[in-house]
C-alpha positions as CSV (number, residue, x, y, z in Angstrom):
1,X,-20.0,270.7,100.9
2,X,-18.4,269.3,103.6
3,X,-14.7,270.1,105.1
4,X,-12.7,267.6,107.2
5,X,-10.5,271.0,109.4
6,X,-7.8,269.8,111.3
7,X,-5.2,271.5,113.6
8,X,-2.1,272.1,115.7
9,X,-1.7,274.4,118.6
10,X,1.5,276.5,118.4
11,X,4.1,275.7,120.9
12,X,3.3,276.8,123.7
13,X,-0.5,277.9,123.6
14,X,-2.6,274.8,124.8
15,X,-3.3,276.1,128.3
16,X,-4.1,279.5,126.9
17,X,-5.8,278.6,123.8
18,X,-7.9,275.7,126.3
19,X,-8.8,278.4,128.2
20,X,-10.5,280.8,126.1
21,X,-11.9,277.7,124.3
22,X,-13.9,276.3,127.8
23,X,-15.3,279.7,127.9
24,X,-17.2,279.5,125.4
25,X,-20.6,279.5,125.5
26,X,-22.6,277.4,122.3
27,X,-24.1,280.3,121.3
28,X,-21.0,282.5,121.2
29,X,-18.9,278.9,119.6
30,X,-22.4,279.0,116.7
31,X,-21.5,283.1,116.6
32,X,-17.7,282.4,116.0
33,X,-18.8,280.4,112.5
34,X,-21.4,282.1,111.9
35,X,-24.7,281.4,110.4
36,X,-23.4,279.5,106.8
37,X,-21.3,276.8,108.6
38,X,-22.9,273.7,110.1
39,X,-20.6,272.0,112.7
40,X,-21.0,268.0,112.5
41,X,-18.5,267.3,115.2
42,X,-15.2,268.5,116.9
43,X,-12.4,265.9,118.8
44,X,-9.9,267.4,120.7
45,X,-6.6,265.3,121.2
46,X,-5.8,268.1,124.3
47,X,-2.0,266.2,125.4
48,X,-1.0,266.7,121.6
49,X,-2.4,270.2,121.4
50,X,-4.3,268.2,117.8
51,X,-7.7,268.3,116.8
52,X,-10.4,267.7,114.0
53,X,-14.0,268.8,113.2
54,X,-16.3,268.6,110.4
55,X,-18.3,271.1,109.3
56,X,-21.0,271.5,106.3
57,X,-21.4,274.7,104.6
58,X,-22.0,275.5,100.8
59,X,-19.5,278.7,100.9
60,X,-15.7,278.0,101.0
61,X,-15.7,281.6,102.3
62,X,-17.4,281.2,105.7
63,X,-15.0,278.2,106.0
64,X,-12.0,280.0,105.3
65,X,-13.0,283.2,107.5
66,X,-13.7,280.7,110.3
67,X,-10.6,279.4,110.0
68,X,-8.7,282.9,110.2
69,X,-10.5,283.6,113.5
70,X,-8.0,281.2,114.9
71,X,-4.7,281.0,112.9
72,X,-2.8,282.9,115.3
73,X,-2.9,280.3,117.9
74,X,-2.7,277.2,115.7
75,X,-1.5,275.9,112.1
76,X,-4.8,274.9,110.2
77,X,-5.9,272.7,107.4
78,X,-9.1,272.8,105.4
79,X,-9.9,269.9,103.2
80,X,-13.0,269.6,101.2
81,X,-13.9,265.3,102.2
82,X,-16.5,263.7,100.4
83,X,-18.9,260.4,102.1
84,X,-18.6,257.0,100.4
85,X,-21.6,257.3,98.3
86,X,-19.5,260.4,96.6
87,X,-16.6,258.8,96.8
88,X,-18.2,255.7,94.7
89,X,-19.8,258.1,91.8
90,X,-16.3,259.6,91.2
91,X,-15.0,255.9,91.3
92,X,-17.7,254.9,88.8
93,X,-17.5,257.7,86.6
94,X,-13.7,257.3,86.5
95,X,-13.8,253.8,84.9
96,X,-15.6,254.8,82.0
């Protein structure tokens, strides 16, 4: 499955939170989701404190405990997204 997770830093925190974050090394940023969570692709908007990232895993668990790891600093969404191809098949099977 594939999650569309999107945030905003508490007031306050982007310096902090940017800190830690540009510390991380890959491996220890892999580590943090740990092994059943792909990451596709982060964006950072850093003057709004905002930012998204896919990810691909097939347990809503790993997601969610991913998450956690950082909902002290920031309020977080996770939304299960689906491609177009998906999006079509629903479509179709919805006109029957």
């Amino acid at each position: 499955m594939t999650f569309l997770i999107s945030w905003q830093l508490y007031q306050g925190r982007l310096h902090p939170v940017l800190a830690h974050f540009s510390k991380l090394t890959e491996e220890q940023d892999k580590a943090l989701m740990g092994p059943d969570i792909k990451l596709v692709g982060r964006w950072h908007d850093l003057v709004s404190g905002t930012g998204v990232c896919i990810v691909e895993s097939d347990s809503i668990e790993a997601v969610t405990a991913y998450a956690l790891k950082w909902n002290s600093e920031m309020e977080i969404t996770v939304q299960p997204v689906v491609d177009d191809a998906m999006a079509r098949e629903m479509g179709d099977r919805l006109s029957l």
